[in-house]
N, C-alpha and C positions, 0 to 999 in steps of 0.2 A: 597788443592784445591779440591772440589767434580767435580762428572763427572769422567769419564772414555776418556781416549785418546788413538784412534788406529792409531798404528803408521803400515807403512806398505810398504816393500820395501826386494828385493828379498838379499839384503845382510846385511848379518847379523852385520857386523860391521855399517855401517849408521845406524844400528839399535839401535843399542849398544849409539852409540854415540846423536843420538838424546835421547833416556829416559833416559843417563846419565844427559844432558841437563837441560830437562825437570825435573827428582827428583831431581836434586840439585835447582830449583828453587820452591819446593813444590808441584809438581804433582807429586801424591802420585799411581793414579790409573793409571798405562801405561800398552796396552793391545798390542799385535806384531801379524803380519801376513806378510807371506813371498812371498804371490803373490795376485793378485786380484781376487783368486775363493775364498781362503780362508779369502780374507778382507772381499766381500762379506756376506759370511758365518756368519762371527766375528761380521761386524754390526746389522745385524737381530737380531741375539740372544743378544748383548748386546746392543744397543743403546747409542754409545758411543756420547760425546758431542762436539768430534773434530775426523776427520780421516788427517793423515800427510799421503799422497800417492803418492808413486812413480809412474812415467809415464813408466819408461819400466821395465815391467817385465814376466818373462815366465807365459806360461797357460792362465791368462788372462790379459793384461794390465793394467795402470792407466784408462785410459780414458775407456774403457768400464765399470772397474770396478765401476767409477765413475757415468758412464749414472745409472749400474743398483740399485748402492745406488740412486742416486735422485730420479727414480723411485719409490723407496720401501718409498722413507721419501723424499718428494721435499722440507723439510727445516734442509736436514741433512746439516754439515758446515764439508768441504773439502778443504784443502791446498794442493796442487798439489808440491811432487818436481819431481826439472828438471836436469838434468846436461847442461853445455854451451851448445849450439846449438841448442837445443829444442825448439825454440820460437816459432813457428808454434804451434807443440804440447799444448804450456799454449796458446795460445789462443782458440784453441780447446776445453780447458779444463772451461777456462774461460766461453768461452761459452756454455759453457754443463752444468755451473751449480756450479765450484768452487768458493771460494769465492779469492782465491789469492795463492801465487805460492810463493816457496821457490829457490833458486837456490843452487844446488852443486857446491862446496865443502861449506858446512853450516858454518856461522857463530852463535854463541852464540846469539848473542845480538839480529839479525835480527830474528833467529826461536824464542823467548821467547818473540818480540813486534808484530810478527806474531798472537800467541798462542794467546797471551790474548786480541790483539786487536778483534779477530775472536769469544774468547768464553765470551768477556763483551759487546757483538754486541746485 
């Protein structure tokens, strides 16, 4: 699969387990950042073709992380995760510019009809 995916979430195991996911299904370019200065960061320089972003995280969260990617690329494409409770937050998020929202604890099947609905949009 071309493109680049930044997956991004302050624990490394959700980590782990979404790019396992993701390369067992042929996305080959999986790129990690463990908070939202350094997702930040990671998008500029690389221009990746999907961000998977967690909403809480130290330093800076999803959702600012997310204003300041749309900013920088208003057609950058954002999947917001959440764990239960969070609903306020994806709408937040929604409205700021995601295109759609994953929920904790991940199913396989939902993050990979996520993915590709979002990168054959």
């Amino acid at each position: 699969m071309e493109g680049k995916i930044l997956i991004v979430d302050d624990a490394a195991f959700m980590r782990m387990m979404l790019r396992d996911t993701l390369k067992k299904n042929g996305y080959e370019n999986i790129l990690e950042a463990a908070d939202g200065e350094i997702a930040v960061q990671t998008y500029k320089q690389e221009k990746p073709v999907l961000v998977i972003l967690d909403i809480t995280m130290p330093n800076k969260n999803g959702l600012e992380a997310l204003k300041e990617i749309k900013e920088f690329d208003p057609n950058a494409r954002v999947v917001m995760c959440s764990a239960m409770g969070q609903e306020s937050m994806v709408v937040d998020a929604i409205k700021s510019g995601a295109k759609d929202f994953i929920v904790k604890p991940f199913k396989s099947d939902r993050v990979l009809k996520t993915v590709e609905s979002i990168i054959n949009q």
